[in-house]
C-alpha positions as CSV (number, residue, x, y, z in Angstrom):
1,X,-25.0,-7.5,-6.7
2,X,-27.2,-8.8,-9.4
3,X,-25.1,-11.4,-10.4
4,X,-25.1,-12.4,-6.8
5,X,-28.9,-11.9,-6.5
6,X,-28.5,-9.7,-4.1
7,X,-30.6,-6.4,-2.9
8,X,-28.5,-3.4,-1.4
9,X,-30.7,-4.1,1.9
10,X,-29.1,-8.0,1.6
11,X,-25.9,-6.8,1.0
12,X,-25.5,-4.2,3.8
13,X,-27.2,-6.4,5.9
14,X,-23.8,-8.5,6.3
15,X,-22.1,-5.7,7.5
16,X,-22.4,-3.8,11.2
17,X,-21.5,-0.7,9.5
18,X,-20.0,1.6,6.5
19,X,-17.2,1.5,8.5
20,X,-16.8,-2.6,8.3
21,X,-17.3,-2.7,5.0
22,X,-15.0,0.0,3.7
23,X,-12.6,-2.0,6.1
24,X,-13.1,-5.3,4.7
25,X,-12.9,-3.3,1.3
26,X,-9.4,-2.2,2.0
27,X,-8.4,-5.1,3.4
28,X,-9.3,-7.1,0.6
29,X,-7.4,-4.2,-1.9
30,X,-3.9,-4.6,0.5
31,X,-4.4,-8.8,0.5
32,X,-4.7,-8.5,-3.4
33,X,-1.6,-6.3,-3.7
34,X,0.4,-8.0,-0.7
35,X,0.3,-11.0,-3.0
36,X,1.9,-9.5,-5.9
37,X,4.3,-7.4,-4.1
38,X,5.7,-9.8,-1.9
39,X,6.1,-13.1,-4.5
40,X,8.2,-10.8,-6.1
41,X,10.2,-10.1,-2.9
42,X,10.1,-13.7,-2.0
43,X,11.4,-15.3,-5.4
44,X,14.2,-12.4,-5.7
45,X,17.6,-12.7,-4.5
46,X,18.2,-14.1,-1.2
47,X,19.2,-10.3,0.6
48,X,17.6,-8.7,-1.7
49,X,14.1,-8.3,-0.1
50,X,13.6,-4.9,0.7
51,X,15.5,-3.9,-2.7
52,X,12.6,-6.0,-4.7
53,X,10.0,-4.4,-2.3
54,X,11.0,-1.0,-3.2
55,X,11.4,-2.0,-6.3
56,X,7.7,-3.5,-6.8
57,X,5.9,-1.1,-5.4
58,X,7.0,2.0,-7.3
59,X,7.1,0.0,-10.4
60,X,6.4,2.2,-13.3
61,X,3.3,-0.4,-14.1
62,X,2.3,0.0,-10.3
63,X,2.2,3.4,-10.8
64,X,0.1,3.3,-14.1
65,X,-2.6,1.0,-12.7
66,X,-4.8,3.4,-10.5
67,X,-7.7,0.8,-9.4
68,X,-6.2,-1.6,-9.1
69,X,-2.7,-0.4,-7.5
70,X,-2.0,0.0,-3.6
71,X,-5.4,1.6,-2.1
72,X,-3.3,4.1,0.0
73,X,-2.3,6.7,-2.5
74,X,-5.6,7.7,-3.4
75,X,-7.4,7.4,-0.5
76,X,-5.2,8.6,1.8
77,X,-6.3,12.5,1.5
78,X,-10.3,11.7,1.2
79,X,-9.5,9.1,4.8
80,X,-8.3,12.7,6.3
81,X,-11.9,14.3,5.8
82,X,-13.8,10.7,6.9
83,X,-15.3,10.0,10.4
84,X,-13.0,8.9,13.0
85,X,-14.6,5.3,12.7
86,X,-13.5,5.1,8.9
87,X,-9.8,6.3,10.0
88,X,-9.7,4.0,12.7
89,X,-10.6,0.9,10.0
90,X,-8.2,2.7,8.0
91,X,-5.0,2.8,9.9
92,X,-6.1,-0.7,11.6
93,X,-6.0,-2.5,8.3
94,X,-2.8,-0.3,7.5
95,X,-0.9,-1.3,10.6
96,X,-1.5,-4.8,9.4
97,X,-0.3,-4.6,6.5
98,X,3.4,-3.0,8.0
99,X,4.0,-5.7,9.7
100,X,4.6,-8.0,7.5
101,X,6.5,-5.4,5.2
102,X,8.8,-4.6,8.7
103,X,10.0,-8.0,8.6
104,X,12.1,-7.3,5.2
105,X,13.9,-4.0,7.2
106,X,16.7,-4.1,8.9
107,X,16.5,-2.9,12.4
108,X,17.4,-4.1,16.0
109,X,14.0,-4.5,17.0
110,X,10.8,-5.4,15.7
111,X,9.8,-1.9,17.0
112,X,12.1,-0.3,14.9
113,X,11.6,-1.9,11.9
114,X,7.7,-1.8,12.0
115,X,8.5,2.0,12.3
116,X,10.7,2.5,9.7
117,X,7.8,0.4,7.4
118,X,5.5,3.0,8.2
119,X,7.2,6.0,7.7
120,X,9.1,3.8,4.0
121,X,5.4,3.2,3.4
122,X,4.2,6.9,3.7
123,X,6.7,7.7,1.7
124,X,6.2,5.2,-0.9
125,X,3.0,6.2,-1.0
126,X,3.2,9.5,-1.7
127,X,5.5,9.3,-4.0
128,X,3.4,6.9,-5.9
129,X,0.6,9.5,-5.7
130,X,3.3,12.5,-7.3
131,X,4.5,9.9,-10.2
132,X,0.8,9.6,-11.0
133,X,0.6,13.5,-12.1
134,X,3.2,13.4,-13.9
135,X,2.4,13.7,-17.9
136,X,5.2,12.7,-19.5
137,X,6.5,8.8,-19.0
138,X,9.9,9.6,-18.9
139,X,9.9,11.6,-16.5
140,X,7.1,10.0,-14.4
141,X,9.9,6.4,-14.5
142,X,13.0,9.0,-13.4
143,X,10.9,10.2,-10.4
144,X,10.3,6.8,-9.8
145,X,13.6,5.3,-10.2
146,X,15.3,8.3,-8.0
147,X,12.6,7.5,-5.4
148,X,13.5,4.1,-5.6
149,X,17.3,4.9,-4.8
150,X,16.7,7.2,-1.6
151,X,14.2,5.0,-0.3
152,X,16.7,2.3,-0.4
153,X,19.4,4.4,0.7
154,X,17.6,5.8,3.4
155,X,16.1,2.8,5.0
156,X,19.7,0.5,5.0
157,X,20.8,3.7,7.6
């Protein structure tokens, strides 16, 4: 904010609430990842969307890269213990974000695929949070990589 010349008071001041600005925040964190996840789906392989997607985003470098990786794996478990408004901005700014992975997943409908993006995304997610704990880099890129395979496994079904 100093750079900016700034005061907190000036700063909060373009916000309504907490609850904007974490939103804004987040959105700004998915925006910045949704870049680099989806120029990698979108120069791949024609067909080969959703693999690249998978692919990307439990990327052993993804995974390495806590603050400046996907938002969702760790802030998912604080998000559980904030106010309602905070979840609300939360899964807003999440549901966003799934549409535009849904349209890289098969499906008859739009419905279906945004659902199976939300539940691939969960999953990703969390398994991006696991792969984190894990000391050793061998087996951290093995978790990964068999992640990688049921996720694309399970999703083409």
């Amino acid at each position: 904010m100093l750079d900016l010349r700034l005061t907190h008071g000036g700063f909060y001041r373009h916000f309504d609430s907490k609850e904007e600005l974490f939103a804004e925040a987040l959105d700004l964190s998915f925006e910045q990842l949704a870049r680099k996840v989806f120029s990698t789906v979108e120069n791949g392989p024609r067909g080969g969307e959703l693999k690249a997607l998978i692919d990307s985003y439990l990327d052993i470098e993804h995974c390495g890269n806590v603050s400046g990786g996907c938002p969702v794996a760790p802030l998912a478990a604080e998000m559980a213990r904030r106010p309602s408004k905070a979840r609300a901005a939360f899964v807003r700014v999440l549901r966003n974000h799934m549409t535009h992975v849904a349209k890289y997943i098969p499906g008859a409908t739009e419905e279906e695929r945004e659902r199976k993006a939300r539940v691939l995304f969960s999953g990703m997610a969390g398994t991006l949070t696991l792969a984190r704990v894990i000391v050793g880099e061998q087996q951290r890129r093995r978790f990964l990589d068999d992640a990688k395979k049921f996720y694309f496994d399970a999703i083409r079904q």
